[in-house]
N, C-alpha and C positions, 0 to 999 in steps of 0.2 A: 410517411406511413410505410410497413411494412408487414407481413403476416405472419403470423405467431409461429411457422412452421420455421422462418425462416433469419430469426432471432439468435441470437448464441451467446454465450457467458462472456461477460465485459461490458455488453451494450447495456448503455442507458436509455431508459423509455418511460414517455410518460404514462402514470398509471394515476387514477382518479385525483388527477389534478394536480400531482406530487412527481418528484422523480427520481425512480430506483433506478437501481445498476444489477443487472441479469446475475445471479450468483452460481447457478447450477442450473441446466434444462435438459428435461427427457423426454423423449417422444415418446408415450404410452398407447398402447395398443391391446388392451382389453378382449379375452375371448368373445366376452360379451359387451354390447356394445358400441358408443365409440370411441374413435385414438382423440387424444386431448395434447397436451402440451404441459409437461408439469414444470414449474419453475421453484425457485429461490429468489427473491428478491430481497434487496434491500435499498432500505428509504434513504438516499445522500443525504438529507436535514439531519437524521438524530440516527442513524447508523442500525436502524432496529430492520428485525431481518421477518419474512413471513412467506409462506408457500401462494402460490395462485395456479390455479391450472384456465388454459386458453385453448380453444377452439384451435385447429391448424389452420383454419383458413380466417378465422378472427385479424381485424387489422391491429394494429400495436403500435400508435403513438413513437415516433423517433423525433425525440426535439433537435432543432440543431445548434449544435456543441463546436467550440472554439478551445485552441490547447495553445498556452503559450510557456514556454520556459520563465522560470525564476528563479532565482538565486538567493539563497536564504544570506540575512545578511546578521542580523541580531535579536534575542528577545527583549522587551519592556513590557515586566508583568506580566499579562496573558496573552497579549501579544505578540507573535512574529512577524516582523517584518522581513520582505523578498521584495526581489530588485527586479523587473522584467527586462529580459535581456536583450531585449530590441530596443523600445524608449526611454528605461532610463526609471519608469513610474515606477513609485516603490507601491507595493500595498500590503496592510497590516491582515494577516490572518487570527481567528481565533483559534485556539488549543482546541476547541471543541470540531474545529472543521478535518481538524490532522490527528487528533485521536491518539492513540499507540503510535502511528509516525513519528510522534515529536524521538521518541527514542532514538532516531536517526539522524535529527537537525545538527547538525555539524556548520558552521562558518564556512561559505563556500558552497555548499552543497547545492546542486541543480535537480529542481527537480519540476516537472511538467503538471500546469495546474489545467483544470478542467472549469471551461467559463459558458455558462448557459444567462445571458443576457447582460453582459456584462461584469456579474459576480462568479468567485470562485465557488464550483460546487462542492470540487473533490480536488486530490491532488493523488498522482504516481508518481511514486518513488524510480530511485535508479534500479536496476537490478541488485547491485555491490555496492558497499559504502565502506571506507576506509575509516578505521576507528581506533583510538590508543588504549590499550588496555591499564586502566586504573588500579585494581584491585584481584588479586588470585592470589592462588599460594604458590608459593617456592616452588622453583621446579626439581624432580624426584632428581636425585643425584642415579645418571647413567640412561635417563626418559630422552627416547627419540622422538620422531614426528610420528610416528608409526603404534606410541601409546599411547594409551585409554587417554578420553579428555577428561576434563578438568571443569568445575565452572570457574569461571570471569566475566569483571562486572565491567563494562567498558565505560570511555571517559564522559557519556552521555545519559550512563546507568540502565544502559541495555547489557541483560544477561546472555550470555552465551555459552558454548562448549566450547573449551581451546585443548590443542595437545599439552600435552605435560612440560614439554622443555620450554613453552615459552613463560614470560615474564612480566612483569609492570614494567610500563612503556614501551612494551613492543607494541605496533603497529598492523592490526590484522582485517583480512578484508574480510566482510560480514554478507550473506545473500539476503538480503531484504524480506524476500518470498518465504523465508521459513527462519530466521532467525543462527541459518549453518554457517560454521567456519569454513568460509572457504582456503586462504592462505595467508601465509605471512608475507606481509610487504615492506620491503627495503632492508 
């Protein structure tokens, strides 16, 4: 348990019997009044997002949560399977628990799943993920790194901004957190 004052963005907590993940929180303090705790939550089951405001001194449900590394290995179907990088155990994810994510599943790719009794609730991504760019246009004859981007589609059919001079099958690393080019690699 913990009290609502002292809760912050990222925490998961149980909330009537369900378990969201903390989206945004402000501590409101009303002329009138009293200060409350406004939040953003969202539900891990079905990803759906909704406001609550909590008392500060109100207790707040902390389940306890387990993170172990995986290693994405293949799809079959709707299915991903990852390899935990301790034992060995593979376990199939659904598309529905990784959402938008999958745009990043790449062969290899490590990324830390979130286990509240056993099952995966959620999963974090890396910060960067390394991606070969599939589709864009030519690049402008005399275009430095320093010109306007471009879109491209990369080889997992995640959209992105690229500069102009690069090309299909360059290699470019992606920030996860917003979708930005950050460099080219290799």
């Amino acid at each position: 348990m913990a009290q609502a004052s002292n809760i912050r963005a990222g925490t998961v907590i149980m909330h009537q019997g369900e378990l969201y993940r903390i989206v945004s929180k402000d501590h409101v303090t009303p002329g009138k009044g009293r200060a409350h705790i406004q939040t953003k939550i969202r539900r891990l089951s079905d990803g759906s997002q909704t406001e609550h405001r909590f008392r500060p001194s109100e207790d707040v449900e902390t389940p306890r949560l387990d993170t172990q590394v995986l290693q994405y290995l293949y799809q079959a179907g709707d299915l991903f399977n990852f390899m935990n990088q301790e034992t060995y155990d593979q376990i199939a994810l659904d598309k529905e628990i990784l959402g938008d994510r999958l745009l990043y599943m790449k062969e290899g790719i490590e990324i830390k799943a979130l286990m509240h009794e056993g099952k995966v609730i959620d999963i974090e991504l890396p910060i960067t993920v390394d991606l070969e760019i599939a589709e864009t246009q030519p690049p402008m004859k005399g275009a430095t790194a320093s010109g306007g981007p471009k879109p491209a589609t990369l080889e997992t059919g995640l959209q992105v901004k690229v500069p102009q001079h690069l090309n299909i099958g360059a290699v470019v690393r992606i920030d996860t957190r917003d979708n930005s080019f950050v460099q080219k690699v290799g």
